[in-house]
C-alpha positions, 0 to 999 in steps of 0.5 A, a space after each residue: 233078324 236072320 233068325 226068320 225065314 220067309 219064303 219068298 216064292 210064297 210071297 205072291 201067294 195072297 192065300 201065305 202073304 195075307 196072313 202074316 202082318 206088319 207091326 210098327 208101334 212107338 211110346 206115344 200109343 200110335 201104330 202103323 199095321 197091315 199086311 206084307 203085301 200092304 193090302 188091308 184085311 182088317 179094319 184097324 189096319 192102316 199106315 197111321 193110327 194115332 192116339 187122340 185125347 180130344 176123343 177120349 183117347 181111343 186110336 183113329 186111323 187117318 191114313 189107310 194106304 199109299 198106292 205106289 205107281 211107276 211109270 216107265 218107257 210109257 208102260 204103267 205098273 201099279 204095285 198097290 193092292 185092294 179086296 173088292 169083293 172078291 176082287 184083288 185089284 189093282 195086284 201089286 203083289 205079284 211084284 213083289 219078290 222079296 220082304 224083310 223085318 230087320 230092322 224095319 218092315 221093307 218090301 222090294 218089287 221087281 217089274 222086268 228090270 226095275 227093282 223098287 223097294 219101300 221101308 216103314 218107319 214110325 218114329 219112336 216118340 212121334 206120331 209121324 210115318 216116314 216111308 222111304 222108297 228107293 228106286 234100286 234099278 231102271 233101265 230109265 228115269 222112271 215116273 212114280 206117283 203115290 195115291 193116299 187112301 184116307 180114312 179118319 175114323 175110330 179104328 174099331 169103325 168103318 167109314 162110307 162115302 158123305 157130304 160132310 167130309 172135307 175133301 179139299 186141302 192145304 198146300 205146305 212145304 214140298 206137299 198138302 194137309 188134310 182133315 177131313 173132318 172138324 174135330 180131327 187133327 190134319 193130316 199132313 202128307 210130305 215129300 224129301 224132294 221138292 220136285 215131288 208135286 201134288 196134284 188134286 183129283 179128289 173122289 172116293 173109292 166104294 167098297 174097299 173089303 177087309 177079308 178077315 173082316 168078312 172071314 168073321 162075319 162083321 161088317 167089312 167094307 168100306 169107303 176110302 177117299 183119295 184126295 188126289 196124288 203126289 208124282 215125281 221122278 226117280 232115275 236108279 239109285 235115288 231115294 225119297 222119303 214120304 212123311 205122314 205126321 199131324 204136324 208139317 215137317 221140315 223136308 230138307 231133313 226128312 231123309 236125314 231123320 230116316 237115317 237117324 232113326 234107322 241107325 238108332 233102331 235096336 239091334 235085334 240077333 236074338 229072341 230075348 233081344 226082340 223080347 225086350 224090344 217089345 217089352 219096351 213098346 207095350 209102355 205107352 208113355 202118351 203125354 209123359 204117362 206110362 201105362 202098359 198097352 195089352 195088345 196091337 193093334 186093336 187092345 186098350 191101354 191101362 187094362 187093370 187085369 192085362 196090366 198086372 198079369 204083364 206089369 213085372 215081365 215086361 219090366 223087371 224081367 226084361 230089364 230091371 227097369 224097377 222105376 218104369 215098374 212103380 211108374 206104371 203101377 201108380 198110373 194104374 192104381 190113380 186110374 182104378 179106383 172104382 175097380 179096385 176098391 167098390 164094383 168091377 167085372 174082373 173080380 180076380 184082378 184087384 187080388 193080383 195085385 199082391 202077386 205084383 208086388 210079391 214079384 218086386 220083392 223077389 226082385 229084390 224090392 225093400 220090403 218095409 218100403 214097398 209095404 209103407 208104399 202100397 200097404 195101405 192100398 193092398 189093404 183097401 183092396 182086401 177089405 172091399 171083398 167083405 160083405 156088404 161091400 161089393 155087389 159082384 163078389 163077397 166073402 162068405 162066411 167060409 171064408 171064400 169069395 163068392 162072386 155071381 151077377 146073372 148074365 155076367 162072366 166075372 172073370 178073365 174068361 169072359 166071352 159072350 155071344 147074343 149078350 149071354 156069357 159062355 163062361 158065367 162060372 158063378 159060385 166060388 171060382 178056384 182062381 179068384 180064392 186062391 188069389 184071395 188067399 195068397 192076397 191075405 197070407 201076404 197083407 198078414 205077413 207085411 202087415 204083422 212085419 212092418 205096419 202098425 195094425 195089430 187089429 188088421 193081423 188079428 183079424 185077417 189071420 183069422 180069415 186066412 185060416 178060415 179061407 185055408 181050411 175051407 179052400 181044398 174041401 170045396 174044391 179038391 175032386 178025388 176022382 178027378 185027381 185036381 181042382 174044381 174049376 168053380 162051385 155053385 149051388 149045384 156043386 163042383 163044376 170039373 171041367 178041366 181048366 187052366 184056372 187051377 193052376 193059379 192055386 199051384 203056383 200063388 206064393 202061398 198056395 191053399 192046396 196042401 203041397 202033397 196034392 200039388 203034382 196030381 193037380 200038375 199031372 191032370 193039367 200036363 196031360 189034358 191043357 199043355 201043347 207046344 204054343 200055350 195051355 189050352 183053356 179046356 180039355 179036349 175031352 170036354 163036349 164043349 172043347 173047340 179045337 180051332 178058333 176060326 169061323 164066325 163071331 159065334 164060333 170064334 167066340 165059343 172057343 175062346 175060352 173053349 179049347 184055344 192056349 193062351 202062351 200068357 200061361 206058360 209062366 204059371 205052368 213052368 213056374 209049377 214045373 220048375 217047383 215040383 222038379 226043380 232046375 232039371 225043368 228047364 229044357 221043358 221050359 225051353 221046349 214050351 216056348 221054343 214053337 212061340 219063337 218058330 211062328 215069328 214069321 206068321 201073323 204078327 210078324 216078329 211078334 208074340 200072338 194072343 192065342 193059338 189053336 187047341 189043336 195041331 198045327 195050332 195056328 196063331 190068331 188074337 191080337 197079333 202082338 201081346 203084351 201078356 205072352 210077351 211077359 210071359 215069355 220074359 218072366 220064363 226066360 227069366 225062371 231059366 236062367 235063374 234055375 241055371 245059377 241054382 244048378 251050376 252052384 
């Protein structure tokens, strides 16, 4: 990818190299994450996390880090790197001279004269890591022992020193086999080459710290158990391949299959080819079930919010791919029921779904079949926000959703602090009954077009025209020049969010079209930064500029004042509606800072977040299924405005 640049005299610099982030994930829902350097400063990095079904499918990490030594003349160089403390040690880093991403994360030292050089590679459909080391230089053989730091835990957990963890072994084909405990799968440690022995010292290592971990004010340190050693030699120009896999591999093949995968890895020379790349590995086909992963490394797979918000992008805009599209949505509506149809705390999601398939028919879906498919569910959905019907949200006799549980943030801003919500925002929430209405007009329309309910058309178009004539008076504010973020008993609440865009750019909107660009101007000029839509206006009191700091105050801006990229596809879909294909050098200029930030964080990948303000730094999930899509569905608007203005 010779479009990132990184800064090689940086690369010994801990303050630059710990916040940029190696991402490796494949289809079966594993993943290898840390930093360039490879030391650890959270607790879900490591070099294999697997997804387990015997623990309910969450991810465990097994193998927490390899230190590499070499051992040359008699003089010993040790190029791994831990936090203790405040104490980096051993400091591999300062070997370190060069890193890249293309095709796969590699990191090459320099000690005097010997060049040393590492490559990850996690195999795409395998929970197996394949490290391949590569002695480029020596003025000697040199000596090179590798020490594996085990974990065998959930990754949202921390592990410390026990008498219950298994700390012996089993020999196997060129290596040894660990499972520290009873329940797990074992861990099996390889090597290419059978002079490679493994020699066993089991101890633990106290008080491994995870920077970022205690940054944030969460509990950061842990335990690693060291179960002894793998050691060979290497002289200049050999190579060996290291496998870490729940099964014992063949080692014969072990540099052939590196090679294999190496070869096959897609080529990446543009940004719409690593969007495509990675549309690719959010859908987790575990077991031969396809559902869409929110985020690396530590989001869960099959949310039904995070899903259908990036359901179309990552399929039908990033490759047409129309079967994954419905294989994807079929999972997801088999594992929703409850929320879908009776109680649920995301009460704007199920509405989503009319978007979803509004989308597959744009792309050019039949639509007599997708309403024979789906029309059933979609009016299942409807019908279940009728009074009596859900606890969390109901219609009320205006038509509009009216959605409150004390103590509970029903929407997609839903962060909390000691168990109390920042956002509530209980009442009538301007997103949730824009979505209630465009959900409507489109189970109407499909409905009075190709289904057989006379009764459903009858009685829903009546509602439809009630929520339309009760939409814009509960919610448009003169003075203010837009939307109502919410109103409660008390009234409009007028924080300027990014919420109202949802009434804007839903296929059928129930804000009258003269209202449209006002409502644009207010959000352009409060909410839009060069990395996403801010989440609140910095005129607000309650704006946070930076989401830094403790749990408390991450958490007070996370909805408070940091963008969300994910947005950027309802804001440009308005922009290119009200100004048609001129737009899009806009268009191009919101993501172009997205695209720039590819060599921090996640390293060439789409973070969650960003900073209110400049220099708006990337934080969240370093790698998101929901900007990802977004990006993809705008590439997708350019292109299409592009054909428009050219015919």
């Amino acid at each position: 990818m010779a479009f990132l640049k990184f800064n090689k005299a940086e690369l010994v610099n801990l303050s630059y190299s710990l916040k940029r982030e190696i991402i490796c994930v494949n289809k079966t829902g594993a993943y290898c994450n840390t930093s360039i350097v490879t030391c650890n400063t959270r607790r879900y990095h490591g070099l294999l996390s697997v997804t387990l079904d015997r623990f309910g499918g969450d991810k465990y990490l097994l193998l927490s880090a390899i230190d590499e030594t070499l051992v040359v003349d008699g003089k010993q160089f040790n190029l791994g790197i831990h936090c203790y403390g405040d104490i980096y040690e051993p400091r591999g880093h300062k070997y370190v001279v060069d890193f890249g991403a293309d095709p796969i994360p590699s990191i090459t030292y320099k000690v005097g004269d010997i060049v040393f050089r590492k490559s990850l590679m996690l195999l795409p459909d395998k929970d197996q890591l394949l490290i391949r080391y590569e002695l480029l230089e020596s003025p000697a053989e040199a000596t090179v022992r590798l020490r594996p730091f085990l974990a065998f835990r959930n990754i949202h957990a921390l592990t410390k020193c026990n008498d219950v963890a298994d700390t012996g072994y089993k020999e196997v084909s060129n290596g040894a086999s660990f499972r520290m405990y009873g329940n797990f799968p074992d861990l099996v440690l390889q090597c290419s080459d059978p002079k490679f022995s493994y020699n066993h010292e089991p101890g633990w290592y106290y008080g491994i710290t995870y920077s970022d971990e205690f940054r944030r004010g969460f509990d950061c340190k842990e335990d690693l158990f060291v179960p002894g050693h793998f050691e060979g030699r290497m002289k200049a120009g050999d190579s060996l391949v290291v496998s870490a896999s729940l099964h014992e591999e063949a080692t014969a093949g072990l540099k052939r299959v590196f090679s294999s995968a190496l070869a096959k890895a897609p080529t990446i020379t543009n940004y719409r080819d690593l969007l495509s790349r990675w549309a690719n590995l959010f859908i987790c086909n575990h077991n031969g079930r396809k559902r869409i992963t929110a985020g690396f490394s530590w989001m869960y797979t099959g949310l039904l919010r995070e899903t259908l918000i990036s359901l179309p992008g990552l399929t039908l805009h990033a490759n047409g791919d129309a079967k994954t599209f419905e294989e994807v949505l079929d999972n997801l509506i088999a594992d929703e029921q409850e929320r879908l149809y009776r109680r649920t705390t995301q009460v704007e999601a199920p509405l989503m779904l009319a978007t979803v398939l509004q989308a597959y028919i744009k792309f050019g879906a039949d639509p007599k079949k997708v309403w024979a498919k789906y029309g059933v569910i979609m009016r299942g959905v409807l019908e279940s926000y009728l009074p009596g019907r859900r606890r969390e949200v109901a219609m009320h006799p205006n038509g509009l959703l009216w959605a409150q549980m004390d103590h509970v943030a029903l929407t997609w801003m839903n962060a909390y602090i000691n168990g109390e919500p920042v956002t509530e925002r209980a009442g009538y929430q301007v997103e949730t009954n824009a979505l209630w209405y465009n959900a409507i007009c489109f189970a109407v329309e499909m409905e009075d077009r190709y289904g057989t309910g006379e009764t459903f058309v009858r009685e829903w178009s009546g509602i439809r025209d009630l929520v339309k004539a009760s939409f814009q008076p509960t919610f448009w504010n003169a003075a203010r020049g837009c939307l109502a973020d919410y109103v409660d008993n008390s009234g409009q609440n007028t924080d300027i969010r990014p919420n109202q865009l949802i009434a804007i750019c839903v296929d059928n909107s129930p804000v009258d079209d003269e209202l449209h660009p006002a409502i644009f101007k207010v959000i352009s000029a409060e909410l839009e930064t060069s990395r996403g839509i801010r989440t609140l206006s910095p005129r607000d009191p309650k704006y946070r500029n930076v989401y830094e700091g403790s749990q408390i105050d991450r958490d007070l801006a996370y909805h408070q004042g940091s963008t969300r990229p994910f947005l950027l596809m309802y804001y440009i879909k308005v922009g290119f509606r009200l100004h048609g294909p001129s737009y899009a050098k806009k268009a191009e200029w919101l993501c172009e800072g997205l695209y720039e930030d590819l060599s921090k964080h996640g390293v060439v990948a789409f973070s969650e977040l960003y900073d209110g303000d400049p220099p708006q730094e990337p934080h969240g999930a370093i790698a998101s299924a929901l900007s990802t899509a977004a990006l993809l569905t705008v590439e997708n608007m350019i292109e299409q405005n592009r054909e428009e203005e050219g015919k």
